[in-house]
mmJSON file of the N, C-alpha and C atoms, coordinates in Angstrom:
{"data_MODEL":{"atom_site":{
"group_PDB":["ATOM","ATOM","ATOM","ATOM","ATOM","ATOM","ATOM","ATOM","ATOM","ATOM","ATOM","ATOM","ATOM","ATOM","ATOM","ATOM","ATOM","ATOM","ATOM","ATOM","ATOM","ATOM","ATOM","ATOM","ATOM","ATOM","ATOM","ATOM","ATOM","ATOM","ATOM","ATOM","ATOM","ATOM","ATOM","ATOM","ATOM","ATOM","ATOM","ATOM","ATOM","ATOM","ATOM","ATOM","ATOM","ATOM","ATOM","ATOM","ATOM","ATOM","ATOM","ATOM","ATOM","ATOM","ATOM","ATOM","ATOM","ATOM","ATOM","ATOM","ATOM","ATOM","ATOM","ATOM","ATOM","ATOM","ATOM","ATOM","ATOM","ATOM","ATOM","ATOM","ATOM","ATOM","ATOM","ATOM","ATOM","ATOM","ATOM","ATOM","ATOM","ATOM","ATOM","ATOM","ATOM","ATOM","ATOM","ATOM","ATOM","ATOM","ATOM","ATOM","ATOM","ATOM","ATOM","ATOM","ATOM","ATOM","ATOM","ATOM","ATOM","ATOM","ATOM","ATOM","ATOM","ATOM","ATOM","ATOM","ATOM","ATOM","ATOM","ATOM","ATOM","ATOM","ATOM","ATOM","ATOM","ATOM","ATOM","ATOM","ATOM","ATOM","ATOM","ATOM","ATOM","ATOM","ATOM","ATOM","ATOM","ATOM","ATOM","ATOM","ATOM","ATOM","ATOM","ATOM","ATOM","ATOM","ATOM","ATOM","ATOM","ATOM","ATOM","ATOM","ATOM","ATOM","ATOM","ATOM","ATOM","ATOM","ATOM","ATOM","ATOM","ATOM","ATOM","ATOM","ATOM","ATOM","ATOM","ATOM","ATOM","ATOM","ATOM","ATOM","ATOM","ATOM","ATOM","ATOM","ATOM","ATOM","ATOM","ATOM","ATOM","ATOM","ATOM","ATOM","ATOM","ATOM","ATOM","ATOM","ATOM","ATOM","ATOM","ATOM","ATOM","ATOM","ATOM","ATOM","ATOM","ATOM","ATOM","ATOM","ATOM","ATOM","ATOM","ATOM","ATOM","ATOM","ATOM","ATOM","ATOM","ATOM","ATOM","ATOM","ATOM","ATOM","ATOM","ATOM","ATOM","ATOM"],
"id":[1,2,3,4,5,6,7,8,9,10,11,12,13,14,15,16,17,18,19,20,21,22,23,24,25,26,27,28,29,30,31,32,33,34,35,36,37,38,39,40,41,42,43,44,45,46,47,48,49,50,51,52,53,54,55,56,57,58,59,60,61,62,63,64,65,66,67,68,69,70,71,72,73,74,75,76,77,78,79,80,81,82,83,84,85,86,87,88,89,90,91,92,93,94,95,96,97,98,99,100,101,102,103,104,105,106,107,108,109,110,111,112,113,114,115,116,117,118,119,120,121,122,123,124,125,126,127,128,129,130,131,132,133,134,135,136,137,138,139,140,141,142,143,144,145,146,147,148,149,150,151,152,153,154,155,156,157,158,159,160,161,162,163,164,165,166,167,168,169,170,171,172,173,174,175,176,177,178,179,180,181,182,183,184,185,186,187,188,189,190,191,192,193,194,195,196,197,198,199,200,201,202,203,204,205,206,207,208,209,210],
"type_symbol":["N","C","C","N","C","C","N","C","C","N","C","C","N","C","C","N","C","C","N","C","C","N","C","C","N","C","C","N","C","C","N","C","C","N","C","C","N","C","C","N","C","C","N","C","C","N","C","C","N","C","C","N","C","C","N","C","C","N","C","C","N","C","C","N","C","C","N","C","C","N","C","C","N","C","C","N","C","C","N","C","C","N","C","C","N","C","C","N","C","C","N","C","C","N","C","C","N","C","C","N","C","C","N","C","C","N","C","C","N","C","C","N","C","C","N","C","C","N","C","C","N","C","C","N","C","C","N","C","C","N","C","C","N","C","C","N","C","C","N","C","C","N","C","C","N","C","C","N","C","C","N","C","C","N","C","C","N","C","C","N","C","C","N","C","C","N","C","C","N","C","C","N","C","C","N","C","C","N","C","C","N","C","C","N","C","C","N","C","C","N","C","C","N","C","C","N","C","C","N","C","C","N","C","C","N","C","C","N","C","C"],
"label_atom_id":["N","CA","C","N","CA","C","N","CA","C","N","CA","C","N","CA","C","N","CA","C","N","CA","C","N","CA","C","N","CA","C","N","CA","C","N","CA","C","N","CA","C","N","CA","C","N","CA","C","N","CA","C","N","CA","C","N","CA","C","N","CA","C","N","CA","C","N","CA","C","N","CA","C","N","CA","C","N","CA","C","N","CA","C","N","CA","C","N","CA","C","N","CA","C","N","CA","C","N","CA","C","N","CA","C","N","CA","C","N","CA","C","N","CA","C","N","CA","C","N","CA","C","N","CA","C","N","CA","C","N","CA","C","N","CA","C","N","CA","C","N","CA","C","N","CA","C","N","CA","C","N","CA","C","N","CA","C","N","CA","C","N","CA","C","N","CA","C","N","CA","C","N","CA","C","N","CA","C","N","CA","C","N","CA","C","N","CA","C","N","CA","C","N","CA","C","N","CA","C","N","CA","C","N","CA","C","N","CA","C","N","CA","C","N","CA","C","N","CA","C","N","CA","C","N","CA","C","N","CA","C","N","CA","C","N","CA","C","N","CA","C","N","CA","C"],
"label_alt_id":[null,null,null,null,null,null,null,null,null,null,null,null,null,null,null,null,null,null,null,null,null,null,null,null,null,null,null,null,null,null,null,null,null,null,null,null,null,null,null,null,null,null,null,null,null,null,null,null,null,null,null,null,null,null,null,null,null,null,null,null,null,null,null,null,null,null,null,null,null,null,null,null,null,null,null,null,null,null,null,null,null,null,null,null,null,null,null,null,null,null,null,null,null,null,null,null,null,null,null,null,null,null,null,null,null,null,null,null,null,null,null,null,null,null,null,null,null,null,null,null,null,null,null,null,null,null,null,null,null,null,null,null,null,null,null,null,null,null,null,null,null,null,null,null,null,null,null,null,null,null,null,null,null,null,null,null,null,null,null,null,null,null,null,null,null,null,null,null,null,null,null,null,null,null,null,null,null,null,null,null,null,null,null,null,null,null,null,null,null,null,null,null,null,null,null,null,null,null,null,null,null,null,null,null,null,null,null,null,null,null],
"label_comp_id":["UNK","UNK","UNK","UNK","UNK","UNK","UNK","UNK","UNK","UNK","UNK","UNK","UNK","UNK","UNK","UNK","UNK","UNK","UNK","UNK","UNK","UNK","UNK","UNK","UNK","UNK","UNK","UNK","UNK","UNK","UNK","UNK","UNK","UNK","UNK","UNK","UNK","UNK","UNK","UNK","UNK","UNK","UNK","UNK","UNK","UNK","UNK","UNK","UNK","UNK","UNK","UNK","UNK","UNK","UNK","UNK","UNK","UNK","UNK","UNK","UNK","UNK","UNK","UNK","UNK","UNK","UNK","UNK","UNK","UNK","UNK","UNK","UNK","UNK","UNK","UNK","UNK","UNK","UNK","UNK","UNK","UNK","UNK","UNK","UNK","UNK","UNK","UNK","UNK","UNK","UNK","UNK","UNK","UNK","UNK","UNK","UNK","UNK","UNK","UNK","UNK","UNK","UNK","UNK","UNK","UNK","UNK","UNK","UNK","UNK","UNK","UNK","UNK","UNK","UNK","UNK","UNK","UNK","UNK","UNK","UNK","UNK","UNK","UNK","UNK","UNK","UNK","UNK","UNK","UNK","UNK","UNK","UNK","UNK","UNK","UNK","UNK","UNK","UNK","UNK","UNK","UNK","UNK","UNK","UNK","UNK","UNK","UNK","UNK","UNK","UNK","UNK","UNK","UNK","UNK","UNK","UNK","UNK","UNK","UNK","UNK","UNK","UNK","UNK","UNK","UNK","UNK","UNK","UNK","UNK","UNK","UNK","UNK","UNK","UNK","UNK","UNK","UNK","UNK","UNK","UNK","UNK","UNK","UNK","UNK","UNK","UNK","UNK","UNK","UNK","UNK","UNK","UNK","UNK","UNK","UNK","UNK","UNK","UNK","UNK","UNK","UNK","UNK","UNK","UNK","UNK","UNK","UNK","UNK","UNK"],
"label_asym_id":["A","A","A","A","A","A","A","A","A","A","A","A","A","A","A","A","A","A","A","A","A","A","A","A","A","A","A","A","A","A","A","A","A","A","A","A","A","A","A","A","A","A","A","A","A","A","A","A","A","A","A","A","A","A","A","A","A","A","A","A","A","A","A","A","A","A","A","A","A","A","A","A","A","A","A","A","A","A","A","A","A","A","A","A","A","A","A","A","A","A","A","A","A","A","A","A","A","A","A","A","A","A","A","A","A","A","A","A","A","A","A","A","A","A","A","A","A","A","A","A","A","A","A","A","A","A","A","A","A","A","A","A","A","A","A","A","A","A","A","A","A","A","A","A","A","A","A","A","A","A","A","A","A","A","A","A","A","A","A","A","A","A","A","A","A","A","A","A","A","A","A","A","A","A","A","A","A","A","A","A","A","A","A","A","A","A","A","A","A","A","A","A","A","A","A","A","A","A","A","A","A","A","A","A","A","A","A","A","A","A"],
"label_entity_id":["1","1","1","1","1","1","1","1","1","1","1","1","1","1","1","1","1","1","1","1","1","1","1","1","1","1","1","1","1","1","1","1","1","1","1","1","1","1","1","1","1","1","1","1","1","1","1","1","1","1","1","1","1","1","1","1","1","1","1","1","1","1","1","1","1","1","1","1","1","1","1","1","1","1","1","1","1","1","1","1","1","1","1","1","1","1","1","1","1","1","1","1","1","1","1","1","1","1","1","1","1","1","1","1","1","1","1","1","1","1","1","1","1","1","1","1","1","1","1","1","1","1","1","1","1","1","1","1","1","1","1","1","1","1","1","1","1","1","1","1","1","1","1","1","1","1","1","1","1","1","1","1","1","1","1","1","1","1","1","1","1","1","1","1","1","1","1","1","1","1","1","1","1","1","1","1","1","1","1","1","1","1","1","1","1","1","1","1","1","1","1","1","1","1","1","1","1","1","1","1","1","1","1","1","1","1","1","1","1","1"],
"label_seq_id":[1,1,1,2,2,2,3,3,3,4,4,4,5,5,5,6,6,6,7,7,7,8,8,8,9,9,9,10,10,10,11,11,11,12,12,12,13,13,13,14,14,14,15,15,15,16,16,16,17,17,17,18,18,18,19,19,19,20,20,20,21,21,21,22,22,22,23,23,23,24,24,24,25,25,25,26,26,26,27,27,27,28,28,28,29,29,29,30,30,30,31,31,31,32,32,32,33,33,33,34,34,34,35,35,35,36,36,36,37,37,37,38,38,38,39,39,39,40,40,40,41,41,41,42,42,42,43,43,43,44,44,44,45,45,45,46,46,46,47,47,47,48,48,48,49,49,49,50,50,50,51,51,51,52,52,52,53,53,53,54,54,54,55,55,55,56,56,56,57,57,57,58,58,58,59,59,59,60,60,60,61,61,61,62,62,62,63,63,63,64,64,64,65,65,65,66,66,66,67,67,67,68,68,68,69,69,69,70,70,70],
"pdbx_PDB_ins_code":[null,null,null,null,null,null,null,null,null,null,null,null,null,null,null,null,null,null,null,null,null,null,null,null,null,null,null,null,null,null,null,null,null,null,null,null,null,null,null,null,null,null,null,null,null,null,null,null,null,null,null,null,null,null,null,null,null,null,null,null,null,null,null,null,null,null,null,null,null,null,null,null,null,null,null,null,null,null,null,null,null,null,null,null,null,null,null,null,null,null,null,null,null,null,null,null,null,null,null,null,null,null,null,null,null,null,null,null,null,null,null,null,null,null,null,null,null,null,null,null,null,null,null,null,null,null,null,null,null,null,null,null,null,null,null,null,null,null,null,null,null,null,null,null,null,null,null,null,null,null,null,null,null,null,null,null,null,null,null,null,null,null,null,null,null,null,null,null,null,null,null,null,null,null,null,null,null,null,null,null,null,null,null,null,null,null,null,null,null,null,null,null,null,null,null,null,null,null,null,null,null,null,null,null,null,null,null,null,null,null],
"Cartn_x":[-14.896,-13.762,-12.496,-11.761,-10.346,-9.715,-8.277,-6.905,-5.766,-5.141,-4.031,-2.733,-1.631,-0.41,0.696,1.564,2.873,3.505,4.887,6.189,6.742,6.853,7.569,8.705,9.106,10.137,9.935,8.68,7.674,8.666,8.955,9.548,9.304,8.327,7.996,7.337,6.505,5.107,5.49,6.783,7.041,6.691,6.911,6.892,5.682,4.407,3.55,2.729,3.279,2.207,2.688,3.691,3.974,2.937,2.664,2.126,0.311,-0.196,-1.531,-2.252,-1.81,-2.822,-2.385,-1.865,-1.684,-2.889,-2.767,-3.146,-5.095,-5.01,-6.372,-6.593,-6.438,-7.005,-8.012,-7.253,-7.772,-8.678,-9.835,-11.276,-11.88,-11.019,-11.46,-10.914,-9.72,-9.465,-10.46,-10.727,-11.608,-10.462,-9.433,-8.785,-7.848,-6.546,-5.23,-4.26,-3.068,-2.024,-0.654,0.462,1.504,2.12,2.626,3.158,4.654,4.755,6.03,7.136,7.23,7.713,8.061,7.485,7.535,8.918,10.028,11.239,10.811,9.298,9.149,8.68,7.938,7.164,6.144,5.195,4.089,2.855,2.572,1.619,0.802,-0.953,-1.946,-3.374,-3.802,-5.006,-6.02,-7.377,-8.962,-9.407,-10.003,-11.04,-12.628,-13.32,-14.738,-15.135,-14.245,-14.039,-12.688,-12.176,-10.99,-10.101,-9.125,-7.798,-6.713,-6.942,-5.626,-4.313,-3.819,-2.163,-1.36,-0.89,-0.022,-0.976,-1.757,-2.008,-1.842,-1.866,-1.414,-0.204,0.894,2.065,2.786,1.852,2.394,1.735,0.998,0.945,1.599,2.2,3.164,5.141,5.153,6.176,5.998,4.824,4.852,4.976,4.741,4.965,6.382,6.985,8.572,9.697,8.367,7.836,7.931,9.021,8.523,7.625,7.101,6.122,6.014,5.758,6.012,5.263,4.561,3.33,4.06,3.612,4.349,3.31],
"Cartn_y":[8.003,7.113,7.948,7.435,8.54,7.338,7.851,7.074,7.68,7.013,7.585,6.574,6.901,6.115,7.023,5.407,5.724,5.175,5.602,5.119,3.99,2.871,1.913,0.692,0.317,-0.652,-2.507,-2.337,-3.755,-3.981,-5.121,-5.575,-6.723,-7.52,-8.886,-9.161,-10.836,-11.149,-11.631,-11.85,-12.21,-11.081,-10.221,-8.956,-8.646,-8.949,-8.866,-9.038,-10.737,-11.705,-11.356,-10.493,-10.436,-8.758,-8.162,-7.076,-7.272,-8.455,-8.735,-8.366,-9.652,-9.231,-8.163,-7.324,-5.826,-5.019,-4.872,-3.622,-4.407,-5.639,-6.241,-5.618,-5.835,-5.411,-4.073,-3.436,-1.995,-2.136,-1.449,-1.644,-0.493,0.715,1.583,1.333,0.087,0.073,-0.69,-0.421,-1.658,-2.17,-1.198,-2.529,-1.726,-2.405,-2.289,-2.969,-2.094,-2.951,-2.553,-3.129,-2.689,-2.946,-1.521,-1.895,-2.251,-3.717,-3.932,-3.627,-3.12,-3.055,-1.617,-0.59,0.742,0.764,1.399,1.331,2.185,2.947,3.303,2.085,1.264,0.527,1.193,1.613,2.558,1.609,1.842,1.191,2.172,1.482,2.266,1.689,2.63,2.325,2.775,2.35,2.888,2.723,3.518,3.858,4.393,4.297,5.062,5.936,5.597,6.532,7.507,8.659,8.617,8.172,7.787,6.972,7.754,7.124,7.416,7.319,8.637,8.189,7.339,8.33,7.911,6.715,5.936,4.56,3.744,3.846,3.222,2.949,3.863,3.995,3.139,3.401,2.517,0.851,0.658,-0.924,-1.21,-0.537,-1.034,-0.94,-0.284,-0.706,-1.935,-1.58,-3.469,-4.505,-4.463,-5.667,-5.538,-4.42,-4.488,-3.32,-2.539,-1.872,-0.463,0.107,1.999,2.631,3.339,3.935,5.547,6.09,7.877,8.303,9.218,9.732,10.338,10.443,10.768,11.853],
"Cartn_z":[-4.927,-4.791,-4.634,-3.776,-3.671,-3.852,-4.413,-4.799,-4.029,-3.861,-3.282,-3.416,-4.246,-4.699,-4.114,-3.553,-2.384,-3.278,-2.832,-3.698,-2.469,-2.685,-1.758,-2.083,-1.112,-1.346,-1.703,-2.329,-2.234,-3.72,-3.642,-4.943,-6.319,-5.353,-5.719,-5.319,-5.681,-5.259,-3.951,-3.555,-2.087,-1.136,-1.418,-0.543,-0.621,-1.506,-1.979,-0.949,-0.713,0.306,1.443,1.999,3.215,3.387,2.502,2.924,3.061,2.079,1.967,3.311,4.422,5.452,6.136,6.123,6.475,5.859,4.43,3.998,3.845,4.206,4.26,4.996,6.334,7.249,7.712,6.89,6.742,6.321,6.887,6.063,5.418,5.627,4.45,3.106,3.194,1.784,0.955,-0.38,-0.84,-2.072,-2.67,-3.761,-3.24,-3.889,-3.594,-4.712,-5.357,-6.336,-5.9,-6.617,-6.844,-7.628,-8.555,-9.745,-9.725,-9.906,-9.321,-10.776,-11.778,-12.568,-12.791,-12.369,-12.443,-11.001,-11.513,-10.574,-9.318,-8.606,-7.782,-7.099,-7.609,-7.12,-6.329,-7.198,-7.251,-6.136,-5.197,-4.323,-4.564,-5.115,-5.732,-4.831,-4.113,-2.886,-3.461,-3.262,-4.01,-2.292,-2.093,-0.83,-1.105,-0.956,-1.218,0.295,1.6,2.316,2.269,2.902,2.922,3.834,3.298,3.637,4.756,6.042,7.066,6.355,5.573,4.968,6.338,7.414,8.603,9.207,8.768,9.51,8.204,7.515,6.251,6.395,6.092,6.085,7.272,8.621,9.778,9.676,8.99,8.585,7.475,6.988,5.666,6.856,7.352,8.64,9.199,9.664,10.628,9.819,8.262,7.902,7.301,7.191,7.296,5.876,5.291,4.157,4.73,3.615,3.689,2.391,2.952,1.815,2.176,1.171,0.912,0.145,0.461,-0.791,-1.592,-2.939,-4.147,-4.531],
"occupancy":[1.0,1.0,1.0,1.0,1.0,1.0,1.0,1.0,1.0,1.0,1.0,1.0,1.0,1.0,1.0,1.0,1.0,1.0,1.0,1.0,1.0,1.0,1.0,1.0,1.0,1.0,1.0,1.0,1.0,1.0,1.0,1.0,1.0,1.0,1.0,1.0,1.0,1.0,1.0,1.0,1.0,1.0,1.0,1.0,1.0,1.0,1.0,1.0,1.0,1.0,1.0,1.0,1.0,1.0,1.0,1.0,1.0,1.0,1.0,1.0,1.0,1.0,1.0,1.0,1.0,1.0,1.0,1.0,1.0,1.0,1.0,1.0,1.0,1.0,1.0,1.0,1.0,1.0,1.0,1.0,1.0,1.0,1.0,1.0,1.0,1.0,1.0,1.0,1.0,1.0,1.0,1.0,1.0,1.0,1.0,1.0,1.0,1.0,1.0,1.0,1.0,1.0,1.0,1.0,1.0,1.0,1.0,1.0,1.0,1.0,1.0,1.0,1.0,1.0,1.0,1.0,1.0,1.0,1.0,1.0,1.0,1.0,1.0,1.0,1.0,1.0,1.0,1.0,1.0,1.0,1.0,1.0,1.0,1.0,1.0,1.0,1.0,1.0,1.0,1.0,1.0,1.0,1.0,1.0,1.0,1.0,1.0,1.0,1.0,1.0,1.0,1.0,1.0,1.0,1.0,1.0,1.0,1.0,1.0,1.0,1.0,1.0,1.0,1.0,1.0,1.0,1.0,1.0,1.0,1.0,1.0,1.0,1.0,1.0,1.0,1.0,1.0,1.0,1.0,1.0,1.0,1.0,1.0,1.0,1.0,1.0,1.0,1.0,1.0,1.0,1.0,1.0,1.0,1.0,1.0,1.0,1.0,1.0,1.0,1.0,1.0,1.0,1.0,1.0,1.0,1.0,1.0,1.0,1.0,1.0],
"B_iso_or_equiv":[0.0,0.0,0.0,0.0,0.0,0.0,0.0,0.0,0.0,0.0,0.0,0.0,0.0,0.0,0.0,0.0,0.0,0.0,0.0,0.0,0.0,0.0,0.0,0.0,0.0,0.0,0.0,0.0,0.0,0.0,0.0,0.0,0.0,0.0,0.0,0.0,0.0,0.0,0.0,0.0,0.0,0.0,0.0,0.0,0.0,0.0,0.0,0.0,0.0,0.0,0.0,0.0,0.0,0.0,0.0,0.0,0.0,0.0,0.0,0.0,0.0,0.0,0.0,0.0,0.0,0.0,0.0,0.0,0.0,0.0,0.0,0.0,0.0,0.0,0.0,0.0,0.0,0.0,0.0,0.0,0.0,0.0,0.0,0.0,0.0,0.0,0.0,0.0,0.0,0.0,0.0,0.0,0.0,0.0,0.0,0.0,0.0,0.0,0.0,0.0,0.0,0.0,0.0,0.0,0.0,0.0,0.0,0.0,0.0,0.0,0.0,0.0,0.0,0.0,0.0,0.0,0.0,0.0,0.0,0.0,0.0,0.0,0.0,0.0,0.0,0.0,0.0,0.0,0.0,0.0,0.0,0.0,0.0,0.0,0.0,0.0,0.0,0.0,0.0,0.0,0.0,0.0,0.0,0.0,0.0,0.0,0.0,0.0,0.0,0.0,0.0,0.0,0.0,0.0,0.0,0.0,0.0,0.0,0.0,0.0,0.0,0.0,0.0,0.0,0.0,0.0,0.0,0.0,0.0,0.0,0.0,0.0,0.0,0.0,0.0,0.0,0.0,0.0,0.0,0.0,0.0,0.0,0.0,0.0,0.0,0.0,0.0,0.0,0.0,0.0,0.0,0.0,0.0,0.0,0.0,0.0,0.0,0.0,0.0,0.0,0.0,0.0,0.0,0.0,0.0,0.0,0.0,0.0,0.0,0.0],
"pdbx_formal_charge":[null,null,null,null,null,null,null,null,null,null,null,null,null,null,null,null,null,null,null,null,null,null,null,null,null,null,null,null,null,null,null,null,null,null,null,null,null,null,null,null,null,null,null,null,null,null,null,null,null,null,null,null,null,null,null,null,null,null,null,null,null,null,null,null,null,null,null,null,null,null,null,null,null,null,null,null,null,null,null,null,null,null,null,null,null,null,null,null,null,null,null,null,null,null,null,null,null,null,null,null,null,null,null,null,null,null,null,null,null,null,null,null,null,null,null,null,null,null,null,null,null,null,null,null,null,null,null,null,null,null,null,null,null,null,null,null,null,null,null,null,null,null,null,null,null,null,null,null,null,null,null,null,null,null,null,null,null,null,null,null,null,null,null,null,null,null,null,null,null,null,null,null,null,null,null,null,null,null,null,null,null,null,null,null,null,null,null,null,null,null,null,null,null,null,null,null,null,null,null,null,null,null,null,null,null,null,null,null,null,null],
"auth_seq_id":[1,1,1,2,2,2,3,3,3,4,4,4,5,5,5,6,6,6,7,7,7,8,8,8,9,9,9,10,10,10,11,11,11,12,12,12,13,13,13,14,14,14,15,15,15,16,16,16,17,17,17,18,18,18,19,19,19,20,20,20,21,21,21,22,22,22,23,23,23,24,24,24,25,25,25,26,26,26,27,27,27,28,28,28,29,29,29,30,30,30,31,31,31,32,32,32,33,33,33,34,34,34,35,35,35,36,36,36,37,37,37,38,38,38,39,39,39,40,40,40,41,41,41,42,42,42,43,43,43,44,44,44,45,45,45,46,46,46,47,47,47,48,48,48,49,49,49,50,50,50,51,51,51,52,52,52,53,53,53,54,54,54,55,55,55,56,56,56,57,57,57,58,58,58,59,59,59,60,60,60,61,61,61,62,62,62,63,63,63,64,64,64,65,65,65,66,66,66,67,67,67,68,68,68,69,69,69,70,70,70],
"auth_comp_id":["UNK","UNK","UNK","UNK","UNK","UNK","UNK","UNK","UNK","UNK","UNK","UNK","UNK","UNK","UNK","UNK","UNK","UNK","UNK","UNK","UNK","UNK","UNK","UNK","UNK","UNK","UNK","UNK","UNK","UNK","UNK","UNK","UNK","UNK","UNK","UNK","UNK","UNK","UNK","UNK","UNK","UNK","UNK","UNK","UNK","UNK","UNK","UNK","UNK","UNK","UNK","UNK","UNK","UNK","UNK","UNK","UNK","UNK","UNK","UNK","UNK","UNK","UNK","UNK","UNK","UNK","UNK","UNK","UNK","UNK","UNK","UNK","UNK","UNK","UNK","UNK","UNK","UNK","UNK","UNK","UNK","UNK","UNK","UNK","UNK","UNK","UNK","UNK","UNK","UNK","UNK","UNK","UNK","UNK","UNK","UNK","UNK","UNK","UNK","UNK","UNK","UNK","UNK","UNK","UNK","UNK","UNK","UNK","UNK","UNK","UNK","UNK","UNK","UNK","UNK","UNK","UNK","UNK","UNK","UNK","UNK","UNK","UNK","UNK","UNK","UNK","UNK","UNK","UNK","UNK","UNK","UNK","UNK","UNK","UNK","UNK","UNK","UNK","UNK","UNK","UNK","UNK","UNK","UNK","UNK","UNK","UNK","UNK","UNK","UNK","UNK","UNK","UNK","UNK","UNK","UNK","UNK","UNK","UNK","UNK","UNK","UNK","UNK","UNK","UNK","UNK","UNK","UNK","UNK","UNK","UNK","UNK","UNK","UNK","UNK","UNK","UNK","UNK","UNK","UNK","UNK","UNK","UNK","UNK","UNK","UNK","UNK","UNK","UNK","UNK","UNK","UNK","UNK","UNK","UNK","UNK","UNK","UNK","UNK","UNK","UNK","UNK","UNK","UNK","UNK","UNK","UNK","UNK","UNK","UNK"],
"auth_asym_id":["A","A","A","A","A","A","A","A","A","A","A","A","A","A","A","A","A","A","A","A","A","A","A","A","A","A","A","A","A","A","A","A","A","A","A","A","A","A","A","A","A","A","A","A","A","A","A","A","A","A","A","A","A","A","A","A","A","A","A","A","A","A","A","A","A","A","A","A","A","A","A","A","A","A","A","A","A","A","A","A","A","A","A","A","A","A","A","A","A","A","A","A","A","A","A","A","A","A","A","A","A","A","A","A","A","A","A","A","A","A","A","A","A","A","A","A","A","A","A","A","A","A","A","A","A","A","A","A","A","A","A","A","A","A","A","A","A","A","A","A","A","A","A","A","A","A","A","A","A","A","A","A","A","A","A","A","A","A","A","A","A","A","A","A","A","A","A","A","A","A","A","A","A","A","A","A","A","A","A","A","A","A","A","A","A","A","A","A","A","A","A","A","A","A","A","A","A","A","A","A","A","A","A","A","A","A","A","A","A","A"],
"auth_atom_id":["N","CA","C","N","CA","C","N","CA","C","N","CA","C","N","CA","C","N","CA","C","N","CA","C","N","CA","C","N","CA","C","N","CA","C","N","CA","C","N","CA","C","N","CA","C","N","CA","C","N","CA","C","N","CA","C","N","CA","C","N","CA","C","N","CA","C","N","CA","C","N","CA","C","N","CA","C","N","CA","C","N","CA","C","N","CA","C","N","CA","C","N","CA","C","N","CA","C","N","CA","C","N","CA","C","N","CA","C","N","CA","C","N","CA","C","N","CA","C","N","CA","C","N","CA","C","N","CA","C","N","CA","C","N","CA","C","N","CA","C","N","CA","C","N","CA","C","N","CA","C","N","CA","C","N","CA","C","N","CA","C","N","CA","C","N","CA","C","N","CA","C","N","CA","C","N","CA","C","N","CA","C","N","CA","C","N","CA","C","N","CA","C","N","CA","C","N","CA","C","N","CA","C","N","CA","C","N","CA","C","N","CA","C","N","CA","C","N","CA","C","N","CA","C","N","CA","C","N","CA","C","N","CA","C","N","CA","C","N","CA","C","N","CA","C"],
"pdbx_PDB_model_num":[1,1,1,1,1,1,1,1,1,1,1,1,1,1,1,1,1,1,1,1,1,1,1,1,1,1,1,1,1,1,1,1,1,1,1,1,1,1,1,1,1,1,1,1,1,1,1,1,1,1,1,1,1,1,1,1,1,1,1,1,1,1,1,1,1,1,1,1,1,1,1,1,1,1,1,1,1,1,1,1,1,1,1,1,1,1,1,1,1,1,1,1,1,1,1,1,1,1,1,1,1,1,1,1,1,1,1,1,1,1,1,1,1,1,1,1,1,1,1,1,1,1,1,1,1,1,1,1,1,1,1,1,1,1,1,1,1,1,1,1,1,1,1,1,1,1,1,1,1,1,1,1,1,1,1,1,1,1,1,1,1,1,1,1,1,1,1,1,1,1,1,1,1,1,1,1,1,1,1,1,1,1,1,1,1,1,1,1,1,1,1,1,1,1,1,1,1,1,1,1,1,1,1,1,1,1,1,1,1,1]
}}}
């Protein structure tokens, strides 16, 4: 299992649902959170393959979201 946590601008469960079918889509992801209370707003990915950071990062753009590996 690999992890991999971005620091992003997701703030709320609104921003939440606007990122869902994005980071769904991806099918190497299998879970996905965000700790919306931690002032990075810690976006935390589980893969059992490994994870495209720069295609990640560019579906968290399209849905309107920056993200930065930490």
């Amino acid at each position: 299992m690999e992890t991999l946590k971005l620091k992003t601008n997701i703030k709320c469960s609104g921003c939440i649902a606007a990122v869902t079918p994005f980071l769904d889509k991806l099918p190497e992801i299998q879970k996905w959170e965000v700790d919306t209370q931690n002032p990075d707003k810690i976006l935390t990915i589980e893969s059992q393959s490994g994870i495209d950071e720069q295609k990640l990062i560019e579906s968290l753009e399209k849905a309107g979201y920056k993200a930065e590996k930490i």
